[in-house]
C-alpha positions as CSV (number, residue, x, y, z in Angstrom):
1,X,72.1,101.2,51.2
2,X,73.6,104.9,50.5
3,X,76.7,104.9,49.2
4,X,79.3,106.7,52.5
5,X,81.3,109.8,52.0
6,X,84.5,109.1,52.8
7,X,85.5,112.9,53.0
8,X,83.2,113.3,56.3
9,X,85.3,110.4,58.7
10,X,89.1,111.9,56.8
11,X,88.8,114.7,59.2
12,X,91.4,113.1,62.0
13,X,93.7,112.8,59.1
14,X,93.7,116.7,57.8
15,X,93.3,117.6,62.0
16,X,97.2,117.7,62.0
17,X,99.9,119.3,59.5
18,X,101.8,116.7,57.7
19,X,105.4,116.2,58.7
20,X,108.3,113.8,57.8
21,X,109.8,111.0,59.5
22,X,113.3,112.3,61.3
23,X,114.5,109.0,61.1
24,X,113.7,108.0,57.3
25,X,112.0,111.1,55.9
26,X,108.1,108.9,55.0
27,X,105.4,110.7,55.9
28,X,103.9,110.3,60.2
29,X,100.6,108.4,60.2
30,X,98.1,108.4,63.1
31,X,97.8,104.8,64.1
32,X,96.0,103.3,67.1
33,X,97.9,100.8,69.7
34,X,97.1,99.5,72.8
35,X,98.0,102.5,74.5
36,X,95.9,105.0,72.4
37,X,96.4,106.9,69.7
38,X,100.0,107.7,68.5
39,X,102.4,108.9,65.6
40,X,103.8,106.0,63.8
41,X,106.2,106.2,60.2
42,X,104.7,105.1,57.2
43,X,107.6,103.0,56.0
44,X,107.1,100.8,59.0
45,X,108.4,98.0,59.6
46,X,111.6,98.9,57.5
47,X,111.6,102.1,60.3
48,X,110.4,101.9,63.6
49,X,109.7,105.7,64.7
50,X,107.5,106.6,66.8
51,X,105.9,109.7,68.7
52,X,102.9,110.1,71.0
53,X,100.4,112.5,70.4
54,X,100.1,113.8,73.5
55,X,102.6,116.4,74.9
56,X,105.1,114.6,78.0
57,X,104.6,115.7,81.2
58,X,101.2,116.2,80.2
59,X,100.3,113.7,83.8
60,X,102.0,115.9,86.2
61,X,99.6,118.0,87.7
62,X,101.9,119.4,90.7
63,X,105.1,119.9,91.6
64,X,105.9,119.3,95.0
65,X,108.0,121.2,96.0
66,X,110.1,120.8,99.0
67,X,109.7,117.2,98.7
68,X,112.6,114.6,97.6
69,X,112.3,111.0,96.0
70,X,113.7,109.0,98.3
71,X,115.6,107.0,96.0
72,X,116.8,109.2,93.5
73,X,116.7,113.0,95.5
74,X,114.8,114.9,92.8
75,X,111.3,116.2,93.2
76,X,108.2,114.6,93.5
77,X,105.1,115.3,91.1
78,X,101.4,114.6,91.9
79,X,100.6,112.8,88.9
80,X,97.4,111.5,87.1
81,X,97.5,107.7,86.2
82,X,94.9,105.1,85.3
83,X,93.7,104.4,88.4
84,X,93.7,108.1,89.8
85,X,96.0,110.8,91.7
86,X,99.5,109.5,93.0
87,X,102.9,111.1,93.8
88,X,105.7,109.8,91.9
89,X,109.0,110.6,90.4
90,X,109.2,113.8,87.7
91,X,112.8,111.4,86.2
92,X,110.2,108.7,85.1
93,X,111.0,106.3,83.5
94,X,114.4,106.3,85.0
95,X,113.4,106.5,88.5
96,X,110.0,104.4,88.8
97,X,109.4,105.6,92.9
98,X,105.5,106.0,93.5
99,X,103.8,106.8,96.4
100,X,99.4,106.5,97.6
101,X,98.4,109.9,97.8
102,X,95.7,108.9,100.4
103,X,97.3,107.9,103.5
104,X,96.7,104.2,104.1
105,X,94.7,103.0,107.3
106,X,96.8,101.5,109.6
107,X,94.9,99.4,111.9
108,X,98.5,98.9,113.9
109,X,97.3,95.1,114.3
110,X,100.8,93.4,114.2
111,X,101.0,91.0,110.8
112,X,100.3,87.2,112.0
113,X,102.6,86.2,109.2
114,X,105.8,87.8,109.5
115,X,105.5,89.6,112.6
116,X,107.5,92.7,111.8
117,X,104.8,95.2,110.0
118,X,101.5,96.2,110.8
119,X,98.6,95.1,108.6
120,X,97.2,98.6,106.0
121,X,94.4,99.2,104.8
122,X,94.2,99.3,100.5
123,X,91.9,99.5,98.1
124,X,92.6,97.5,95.1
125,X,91.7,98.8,91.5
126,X,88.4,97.6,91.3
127,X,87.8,99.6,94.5
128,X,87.3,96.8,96.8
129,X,88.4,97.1,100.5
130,X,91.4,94.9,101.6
131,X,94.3,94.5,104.4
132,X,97.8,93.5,103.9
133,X,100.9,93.8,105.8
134,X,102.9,96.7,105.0
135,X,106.3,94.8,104.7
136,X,104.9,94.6,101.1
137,X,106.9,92.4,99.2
138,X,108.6,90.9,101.1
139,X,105.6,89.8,102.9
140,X,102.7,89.1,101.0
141,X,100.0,88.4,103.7
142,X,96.4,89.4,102.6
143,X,93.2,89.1,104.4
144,X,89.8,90.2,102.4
145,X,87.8,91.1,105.9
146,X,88.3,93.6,108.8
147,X,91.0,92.0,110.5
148,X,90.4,91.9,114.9
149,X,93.5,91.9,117.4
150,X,92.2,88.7,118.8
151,X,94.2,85.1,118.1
152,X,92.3,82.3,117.6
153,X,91.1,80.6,120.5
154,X,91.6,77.1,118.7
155,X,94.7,77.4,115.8
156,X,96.3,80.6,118.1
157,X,96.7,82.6,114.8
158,X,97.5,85.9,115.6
159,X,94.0,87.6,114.0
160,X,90.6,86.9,113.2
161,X,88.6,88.5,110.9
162,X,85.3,89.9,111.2
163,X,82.2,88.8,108.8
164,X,79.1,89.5,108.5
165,X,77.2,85.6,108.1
166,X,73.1,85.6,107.5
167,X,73.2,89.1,108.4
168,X,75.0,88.6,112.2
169,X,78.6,89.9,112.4
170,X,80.9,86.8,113.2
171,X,84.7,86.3,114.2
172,X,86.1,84.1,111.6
173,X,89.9,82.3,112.1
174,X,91.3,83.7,108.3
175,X,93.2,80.2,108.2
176,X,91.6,77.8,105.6
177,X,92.9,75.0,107.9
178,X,91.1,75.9,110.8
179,X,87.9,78.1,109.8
180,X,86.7,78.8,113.6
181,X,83.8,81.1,113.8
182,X,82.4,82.8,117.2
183,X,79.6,85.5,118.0
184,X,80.7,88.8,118.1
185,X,81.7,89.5,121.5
């Protein structure tokens, strides 16, 4: 094997001008955490300073303006996270209010748990289709399948699902306990 020049992969290193710890006065190193990429001190662990490489802000792609966090009154941002576009709070971290940018379903089917909120439409971050109740967290009801306004002719649960079984489409009871199934009326 050929021996490997080491000057070709030191190119990340020379990428950014060298500049002092404020904290301890060691040289900043690029290091890698979980996170990405970011500006650590050399001296660490006897100092713990720390930088990212990326400018802040650099997620807020709007302003909205006009529009007030409900919880602490100062703008909201359309921001770009790891699981797409939202609207959330421009004094993150301090105020962690976010919003669905997409306007949930609501399939104004009452939840059979609590009774008080409806049951939403959401995609979850694997971009599978679910429906929970929008009293989220203080209820945590979850059903997998299309829910129907129909209770359950044998447990009287206030919904059935529906499911498609050897290709026919099927009203199943979503209670483990009772797991009634009828044709698709």
């Amino acid at each position: 094997m050929s021996k490997i020049d080491h000057h070709l992969f030191s190119a990340h290193e020379n990428a950014f001008e060298r500049e002092p710890c404020p904290q301890c006065g060691a040289e900043l190193v690029i290091r890698q955490g979980k996170h990405g990429l970011f500006l650590g001190c050399s001296a660490y662990p006897a100092c713990d300073y720390i930088r990212s490489l990326t400018p802040s802000g650099r997620d807020i792609e709007k302003v909205l303006e006009g529009s007030a966090c409900p919880d602490c009154g100062q703008p909201l941002a359309i921001k770009k996270g790891r699981y797409g576009l939202f609207v959330g709070c421009t004094q993150y971290p301090a105020c962690q209010h976010i919003e669905s940018l997409q306007e949930s379903d609501d399939t104004q089917i009452l939840c059979p748990e609590c009774g008080k909120g409806h049951l939403v439409s959401r995609t979850s971050r694997y971009g599978k289709q679910f429906y929970s109740c929008d009293g989220y967290p203080h209820c945590k009801y979850v059903v997998n399948d299309k829910p129907i306004p129909m209770p359950c002719p044998e447990c009287g649960w206030g919904i059935m699902v529906e499911k498609k079984v050897r290709g026919n489409l099927r009203w199943i009871c979503p209670q483990k306990k009772c797991g009634h199934q009828s044709e698709q009326v």
